[in-house]
N, C-alpha and C positions, 0 to 999 in steps of 0.2 A: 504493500500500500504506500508504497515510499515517492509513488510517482503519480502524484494528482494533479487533474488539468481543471484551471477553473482561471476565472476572471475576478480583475485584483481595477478598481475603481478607486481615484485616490481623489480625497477634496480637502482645499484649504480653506479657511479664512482668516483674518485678522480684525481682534479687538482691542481696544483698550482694554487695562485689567481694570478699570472701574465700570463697561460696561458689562464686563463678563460676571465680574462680582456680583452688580448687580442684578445682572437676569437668571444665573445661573447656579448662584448659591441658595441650599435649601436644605439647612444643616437634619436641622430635624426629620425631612422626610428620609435624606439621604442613609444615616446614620441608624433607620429603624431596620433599610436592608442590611446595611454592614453588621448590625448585631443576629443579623440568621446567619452569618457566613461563618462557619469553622474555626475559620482564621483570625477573626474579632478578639483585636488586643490580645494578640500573638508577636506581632512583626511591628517594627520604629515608622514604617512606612504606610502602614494601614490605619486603621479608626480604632483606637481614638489615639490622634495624635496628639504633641504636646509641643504646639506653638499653636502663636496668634493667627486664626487663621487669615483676619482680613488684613492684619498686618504684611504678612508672608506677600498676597497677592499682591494687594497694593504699592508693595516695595519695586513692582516694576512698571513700566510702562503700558506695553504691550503683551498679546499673547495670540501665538498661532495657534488654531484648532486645527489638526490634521486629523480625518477623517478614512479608513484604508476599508473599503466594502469590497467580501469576497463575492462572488458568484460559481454556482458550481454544472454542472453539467447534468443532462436532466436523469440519464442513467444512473448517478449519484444522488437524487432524491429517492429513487424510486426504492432504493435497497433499504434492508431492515436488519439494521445495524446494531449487535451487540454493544455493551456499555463500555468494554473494552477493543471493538473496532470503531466505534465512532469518537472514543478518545485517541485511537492511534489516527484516526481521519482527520482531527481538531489536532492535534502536534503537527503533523504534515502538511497541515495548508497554514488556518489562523496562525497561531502561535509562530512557526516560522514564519510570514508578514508581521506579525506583530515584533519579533525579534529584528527583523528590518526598518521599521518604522524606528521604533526605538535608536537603534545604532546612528540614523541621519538624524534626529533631533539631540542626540547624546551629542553629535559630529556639531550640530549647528551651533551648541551651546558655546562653543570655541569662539565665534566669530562677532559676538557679542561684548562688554566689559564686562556686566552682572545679566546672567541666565540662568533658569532650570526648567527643565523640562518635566512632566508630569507622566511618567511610564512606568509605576508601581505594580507591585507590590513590587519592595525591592528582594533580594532572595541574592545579596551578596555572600553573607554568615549561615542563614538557614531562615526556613520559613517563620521559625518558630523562635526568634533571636529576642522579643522579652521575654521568654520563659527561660534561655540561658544565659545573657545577660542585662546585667544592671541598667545599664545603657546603649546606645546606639555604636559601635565598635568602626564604622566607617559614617559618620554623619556627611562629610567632603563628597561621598557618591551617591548617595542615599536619594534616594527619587519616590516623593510620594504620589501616591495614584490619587483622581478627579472626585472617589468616592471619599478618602479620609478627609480632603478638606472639604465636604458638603458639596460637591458639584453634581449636577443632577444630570448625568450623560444623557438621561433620557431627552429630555427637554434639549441641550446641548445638541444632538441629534436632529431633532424636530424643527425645531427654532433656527438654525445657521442653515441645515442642507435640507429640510423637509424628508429627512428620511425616518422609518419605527423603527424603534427598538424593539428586534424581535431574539426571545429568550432560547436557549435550545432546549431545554426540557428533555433530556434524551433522545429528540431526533435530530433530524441535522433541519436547522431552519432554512427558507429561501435565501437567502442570504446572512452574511455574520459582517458584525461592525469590531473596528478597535477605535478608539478616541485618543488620540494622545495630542498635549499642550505643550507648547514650548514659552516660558515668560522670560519676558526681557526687558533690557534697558539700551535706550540708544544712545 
């Protein structure tokens, strides 16, 4: 299954971080999913974090939204995919795009004075790195994802490109979204 074909849809935009803050924080709705997730207040990079968040944001100017929508082939909806082939399907397509999305806004971060990009959960130490340390052991790399500061991808989605957030629930949806942000100062 190492070798899937499917269609990779890239979209940007650019906001200020006071319009983004504004439309797209929504700490409480955000923060009710983060607490079903596993991972809730495991890892420096997920919910709940421990900084200011509107601080954080507002500390830059700008912020690209980069948006990576896969598409897959219609042979690939049609199969009825065990829990462990349709997570090896999701490493082989998503997840590697999303490890390239990443890498160009890690790259982009360079070319700015003050930048960071939002491509969490980070999984530098281990998933689970507040349960083995005290603190954050790389803070200098550490990238928190859209949901630990309150950003509501769905709406982020909806609102910038008009596209749904659709969930996978154990099949493979019509398409799959990554979100990643890059903030900056000029």
């Amino acid at each position: 299954m190492d070798d899937i074909d499917y269609k990779v849809i890239q979209h940007k935009k650019t906001l200020t971080t006071k319009e983004f803050f504004d439309r797209f924080y929504n700490f409480d709705l955000v923060q009710g999913y983060c607490k079903e997730c596993p991972r809730y207040d495991t890892n420096y990079s997920c919910s709940p974090v421990n900084i200011d968040i509107k601080d954080f944001v507002l500390g830059y100017d700008y912020v690209d939204v980069y948006v990576t929508q896969l598409f897959f082939n219609a042979e690939d909806y049609e199969k009825n995919y065990s829990a462990e082939e349709l997570k090896e399907f999701l490493f082989n397509s998503f997840y590697k795009e999303k490890q390239k999305i990443t890498r160009k806004v890690l790259e982009l971060e360079k070319d700015y004075p003050k930048a960071q990009s939002l491509t969490g959960p980070c999984n530098h130490c281990a998933e689970n790195c507040k349960e083995l340390y005290s603190e954050c052991k790389h803070p200098e790399i550490r990238r928190f994802s859209h949901a630990s500061l309150g950003m509501d991808s769905k709406k982020i989605l909806k609102d910038l490109f008009d596209i749904d957030l659709i969930l996978i629930n154990g099949v493979l949806p019509k398409y799959l979204n990554n979100v990643t942000s890059l903030f900056y100062k000029k």
